[in-house]
C-alpha positions as CSV (number, residue, x, y, z in Angstrom):
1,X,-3.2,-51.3,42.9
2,X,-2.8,-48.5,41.2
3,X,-1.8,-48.1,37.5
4,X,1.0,-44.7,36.8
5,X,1.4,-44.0,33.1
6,X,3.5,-41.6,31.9
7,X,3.2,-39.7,28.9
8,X,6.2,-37.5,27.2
9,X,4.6,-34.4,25.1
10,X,7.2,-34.3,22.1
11,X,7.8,-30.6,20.9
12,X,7.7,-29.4,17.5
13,X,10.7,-27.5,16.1
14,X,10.3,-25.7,13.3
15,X,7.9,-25.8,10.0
16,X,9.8,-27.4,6.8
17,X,7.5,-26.9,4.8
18,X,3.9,-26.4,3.8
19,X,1.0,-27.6,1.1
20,X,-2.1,-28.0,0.4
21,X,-3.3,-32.0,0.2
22,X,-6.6,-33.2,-1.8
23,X,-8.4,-35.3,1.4
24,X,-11.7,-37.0,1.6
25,X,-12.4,-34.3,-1.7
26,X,-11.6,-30.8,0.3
27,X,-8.2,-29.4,0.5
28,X,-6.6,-29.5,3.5
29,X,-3.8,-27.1,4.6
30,X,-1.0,-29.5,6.0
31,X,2.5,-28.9,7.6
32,X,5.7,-30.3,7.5
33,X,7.0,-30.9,11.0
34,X,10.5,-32.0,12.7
35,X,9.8,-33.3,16.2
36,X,12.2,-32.6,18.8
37,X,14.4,-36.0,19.8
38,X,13.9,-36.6,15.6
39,X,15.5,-36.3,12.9
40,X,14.4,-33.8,10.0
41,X,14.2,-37.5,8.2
42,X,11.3,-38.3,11.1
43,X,8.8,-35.3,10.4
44,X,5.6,-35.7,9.8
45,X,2.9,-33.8,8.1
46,X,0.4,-32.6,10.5
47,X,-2.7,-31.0,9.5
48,X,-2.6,-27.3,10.0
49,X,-5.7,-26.5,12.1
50,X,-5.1,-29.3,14.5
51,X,-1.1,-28.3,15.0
52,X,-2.3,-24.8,16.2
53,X,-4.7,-26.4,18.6
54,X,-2.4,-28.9,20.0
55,X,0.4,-26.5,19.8
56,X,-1.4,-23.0,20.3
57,X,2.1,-21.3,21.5
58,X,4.3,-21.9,18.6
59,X,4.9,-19.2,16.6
60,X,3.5,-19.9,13.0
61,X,3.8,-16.5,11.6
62,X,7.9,-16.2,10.5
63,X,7.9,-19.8,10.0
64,X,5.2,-20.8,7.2
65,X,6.7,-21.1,3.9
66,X,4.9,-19.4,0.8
67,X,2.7,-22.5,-0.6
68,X,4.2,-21.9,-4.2
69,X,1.0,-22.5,-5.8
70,X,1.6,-25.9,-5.8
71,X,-1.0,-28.8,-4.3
72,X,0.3,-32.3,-2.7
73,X,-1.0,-35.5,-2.3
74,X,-3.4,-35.6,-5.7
């Protein structure tokens, strides 16, 4: 007997926002993310390099907020 799973790829929507996040000592360029079928109360912050390889098609470029010169997560 076989075993079907099925798995739902959940798209992102837009960037909220962005920072930068002191982790493991390095900084880490992170984004803030609403999924689709969420709430902007739901997003998450995703780690920048791995959004563009999980996501390689969204367009980044017009939708990256200006970092402020502020740092998150200290």
């Amino acid at each position: 007997m076989a075993l079907i799973s099925y798995l739902r790829v959940i798209m992102p929507l837009a960037i909220l926002d962005s920072g930068l996040f002191k982790c493991n000592n390095r900084l880490v360029t992170k984004l803030l993310v609403p999924w689709q079928g969420q709430s902007k109360k739901e997003a998450t912050w995703e780690e920048y390099y791995e959004f563009v390889a999980r996501f390689a098609s969204f367009q980044l470029e017009d939708k990256l907020p200006s970092y402020k010169g502020r740092m998150l997560g200290s």
